[in-house]
Structure formats: structure tokens, C-alpha cells
C-alpha positions in Angstrom: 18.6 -1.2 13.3 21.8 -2.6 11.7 23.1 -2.4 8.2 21.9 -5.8 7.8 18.9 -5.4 8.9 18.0 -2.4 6.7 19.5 -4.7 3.4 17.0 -7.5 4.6 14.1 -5.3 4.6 15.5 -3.7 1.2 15.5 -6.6 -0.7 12.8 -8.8 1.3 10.3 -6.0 0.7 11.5 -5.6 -3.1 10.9 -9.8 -3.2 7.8 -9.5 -2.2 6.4 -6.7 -3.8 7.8 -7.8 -7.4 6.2 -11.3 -6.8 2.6 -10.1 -5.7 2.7 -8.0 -8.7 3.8 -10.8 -11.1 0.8 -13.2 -9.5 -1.6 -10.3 -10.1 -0.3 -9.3 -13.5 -0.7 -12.9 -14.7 -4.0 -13.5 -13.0 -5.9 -10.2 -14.6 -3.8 -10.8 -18.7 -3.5 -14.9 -18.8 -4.1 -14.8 -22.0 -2.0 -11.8 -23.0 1.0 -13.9 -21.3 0.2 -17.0 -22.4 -1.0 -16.5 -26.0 1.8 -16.3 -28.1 4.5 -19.1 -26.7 7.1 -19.4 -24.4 9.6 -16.5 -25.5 6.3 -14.5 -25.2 5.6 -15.3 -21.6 9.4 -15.2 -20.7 9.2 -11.7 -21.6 6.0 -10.9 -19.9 7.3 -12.6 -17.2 10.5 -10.3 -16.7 8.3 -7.2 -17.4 6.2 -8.3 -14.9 8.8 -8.3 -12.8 10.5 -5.4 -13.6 7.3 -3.1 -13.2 6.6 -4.4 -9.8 10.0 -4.1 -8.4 9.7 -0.6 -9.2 6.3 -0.2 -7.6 7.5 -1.4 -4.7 11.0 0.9 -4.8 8.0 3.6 -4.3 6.7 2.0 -1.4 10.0 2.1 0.4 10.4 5.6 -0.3 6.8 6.1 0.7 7.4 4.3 3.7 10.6 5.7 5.3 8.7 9.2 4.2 5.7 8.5 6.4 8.3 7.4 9.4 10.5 10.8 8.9 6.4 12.8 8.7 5.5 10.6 11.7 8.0 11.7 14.3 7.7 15.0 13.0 3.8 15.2 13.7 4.6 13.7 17.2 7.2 16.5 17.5 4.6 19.1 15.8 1.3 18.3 17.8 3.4 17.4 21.2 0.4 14.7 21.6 -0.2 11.0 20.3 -3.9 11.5 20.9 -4.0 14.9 18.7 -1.6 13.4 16.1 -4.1 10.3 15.9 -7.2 12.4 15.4 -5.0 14.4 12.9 -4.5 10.7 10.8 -8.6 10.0 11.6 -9.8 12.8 9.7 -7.4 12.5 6.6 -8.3 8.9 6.3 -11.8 9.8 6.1 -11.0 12.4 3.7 -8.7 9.6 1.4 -11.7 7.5 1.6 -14.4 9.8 0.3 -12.0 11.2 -2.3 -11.6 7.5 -3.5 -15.3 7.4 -4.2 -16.6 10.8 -5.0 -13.4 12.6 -7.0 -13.4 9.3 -9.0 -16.9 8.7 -9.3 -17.4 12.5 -10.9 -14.2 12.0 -12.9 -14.6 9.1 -14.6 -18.3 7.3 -13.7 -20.5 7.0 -17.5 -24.1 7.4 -17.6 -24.6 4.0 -16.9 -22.1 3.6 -13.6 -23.7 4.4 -10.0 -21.4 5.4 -6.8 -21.5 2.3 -5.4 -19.4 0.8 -8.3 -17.0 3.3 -7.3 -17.0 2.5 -3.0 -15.9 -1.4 -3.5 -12.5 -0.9 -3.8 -12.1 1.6 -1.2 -14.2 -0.2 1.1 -11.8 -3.1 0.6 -8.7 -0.7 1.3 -10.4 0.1 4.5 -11.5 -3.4 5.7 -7.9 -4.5 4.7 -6.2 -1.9 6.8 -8.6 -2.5 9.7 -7.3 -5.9 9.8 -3.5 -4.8 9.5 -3.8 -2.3 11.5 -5.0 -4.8 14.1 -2.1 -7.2 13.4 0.7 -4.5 14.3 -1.4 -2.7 17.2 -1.7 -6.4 18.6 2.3 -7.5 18.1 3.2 -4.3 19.4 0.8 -2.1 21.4 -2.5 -0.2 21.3 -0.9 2.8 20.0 0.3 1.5 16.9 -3.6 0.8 15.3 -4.2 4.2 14.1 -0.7 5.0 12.3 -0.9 1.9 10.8 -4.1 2.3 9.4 -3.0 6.0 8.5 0.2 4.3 6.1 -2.2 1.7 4.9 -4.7 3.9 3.7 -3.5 7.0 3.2 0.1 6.2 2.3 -0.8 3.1 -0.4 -3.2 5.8 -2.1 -0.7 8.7 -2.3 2.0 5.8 -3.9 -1.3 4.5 -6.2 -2.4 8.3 -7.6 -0.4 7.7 -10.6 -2.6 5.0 -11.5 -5.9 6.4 -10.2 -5.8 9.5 -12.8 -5.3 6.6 -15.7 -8.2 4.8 -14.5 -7.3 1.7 -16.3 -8.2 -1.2 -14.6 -5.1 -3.4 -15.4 -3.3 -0.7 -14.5 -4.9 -0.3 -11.4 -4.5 -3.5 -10.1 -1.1 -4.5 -11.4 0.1 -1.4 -9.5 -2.2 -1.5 -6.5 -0.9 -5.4 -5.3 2.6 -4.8 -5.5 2.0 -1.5 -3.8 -0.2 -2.8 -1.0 1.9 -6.3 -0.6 5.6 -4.3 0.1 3.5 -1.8 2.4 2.3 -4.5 4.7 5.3 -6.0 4.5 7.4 -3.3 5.8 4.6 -2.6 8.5 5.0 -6.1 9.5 8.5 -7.0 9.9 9.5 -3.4 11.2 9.1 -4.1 14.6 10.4 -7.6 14.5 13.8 -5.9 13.2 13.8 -3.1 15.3 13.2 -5.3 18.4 10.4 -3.2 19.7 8.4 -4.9 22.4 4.7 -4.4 23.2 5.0 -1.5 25.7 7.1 0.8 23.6 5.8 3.2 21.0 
């Protein structure tokens, strides 16, 4: 991949990422944006901005990290299949931790589990479908890492938020982080010109 390339996904990715978070931030404060007059919004607006850009600098970084670790495993485990079951059980384990660590941690009398298994039941059915999209525009291979960096990845890059617990929070650094991430997954093999029978 050429130097062009890599500055289209830079700044494509940053475009993206930044604008999902602005649509979300707006959507979950209207009235925190909107309230007070134009300057106000203009300035919610750039802060918006601002804080997801930098979400989504961390989901490059979280990115190109999980493609150095990738080739690494493959070198570790000398075995797709072995790396694969490898990504299996630690997205099982990111899924239960997203439900029972934060259930005990920060559930009130009143809460149940299942309050606490919509959004990573979400995360899941989201990167099924992902998952499917790259595995399908590339090959058979490519399903479980996706899923892996879908999963996996987006909640290492989200922890920050998760120990807050805030739901604005959550969310306004959950889109941005999910949006560049399937991005990047996305247009990779489109830059890197790999066809559907290579890994």
C-alpha cells in the first residue's frame, strides 16, 4: 500500500469517525446543543468534533496494533485454524465480561442482567454482520478476525468509557469508535488490492 493510500485511509477514517460521533453526540444532548443559541451550538458542534476525531485517532492505533498482533499470532500458533479458535474463546470471554463485570460493578438494586446484555448483544449481532461483509468481499478466512477486531478490539479502545459508566459518555465514544473501526475493516482490502483467494 502506497503513501497515498495510507493518507486516504488516515484522513477518510478520521472523517468518518468524527462525523458519526457528532450525529450521535447531537442525537443523545439536542437540547444541551441547541438550548442556548447559535454561538452555543457552534461550539458544541466543534467539541463534538474535536472529541470524536480523537476517538477515532485511537481506533487507528487500535487497528494497525491488532494487524502487527495478527501476523504475529499467525507466526506464534503456525496455524489459522488454532489462531481462530484462539480469537473464539477471547470473544466469548469480552462478551461475558461486558455483561457480568459490569452488571456486579455498577447494576442498583433495581437493575437485572439482562439490562446489562443489550448492548453487548448488539456488539455481537453487529460484528456478525461485518464480519460477514469482509469474509464475503474477500474470503472465508477473513470472518473470524474480523469479528475478533470488531468485538474484541472496539471494547479494548471503549474501556475508558466502560469504567465511567456514563451513558452519554458511553455512546458518544462507542459510535465514533465502532464507525472508524468498520471503516478501516472495510476499505482495507479495497486499498490493499487483495482478491478473494488470498489471506
Amino acid at each position: 500500500m502506497n503513501s497515498r493510500k495510507v493518507v486516504y485511509l488516515f484522513f477518510s477514517t478520521l472523517l468518518v469517525g468524527s462525523i458519526s460521533g457528532v450525529i450521535v453526540g447531537l442525537v443523545i444532548d439536542w437540547s444541551t446543543y441547541t438550548g442556548e443559541g447559535f454561538m452555543n451550538f457552534f461550539v458544541g458542534l466543534i467539541w463534538l468534533l474535536g472529541i470524536s476525531a480523537t476517538f477515532s485517532l485511537i481506533s487507528q492505533m487500535g487497528f494497525f496494533a491488532y494487524l502487527t498482533v495478527h501476523r504475529l499470532a499467525l507466526g506464534l500458533f503456525k496455524s489459522h485454524r488454532l489462531w481462530n479458535r484462539v480469537q473464539v474463546l477471547l470473544i466469548a470471554f469480552v462478551i461475558f465480561d461486558l455483561v457480568y463485570f459490569r452488571y456486579v460493578a455498577f447494576a442498583t438494586e433495581t437493575e437485572t442482567i439482562f439490562g446489562y446484555m443489550i448492548t453487548p448483544a448488539f456488539l455481537l449481532i453487529y460484528g456478525l454482520i461485518v464480519a460477514y461483509l469482509k469474509s464475503k468481499d474477500t474470503h472465508q478466512g477473513a470472518f473470524i478476525p474480523a469479528l475478533f477486531f470488531i468485538i474484541v478490539i472496539t471494547t479494548v479502545e471503549w474501556v475508558p468509557a466502560l469504567t465511567v459508566n456514563d451513558p452519554k459518555w458511553l455512546w458518544l465514544y462507542f459510535a465514533p469508535l465502532l464507525a472508524a473501526n468498520t471503516w478501516q475493516l472495510l476499505i482495507l482490502h479495497r486499498l490493499t488490492g487483495v482478491n478473494q483467494k488470498e489471506g
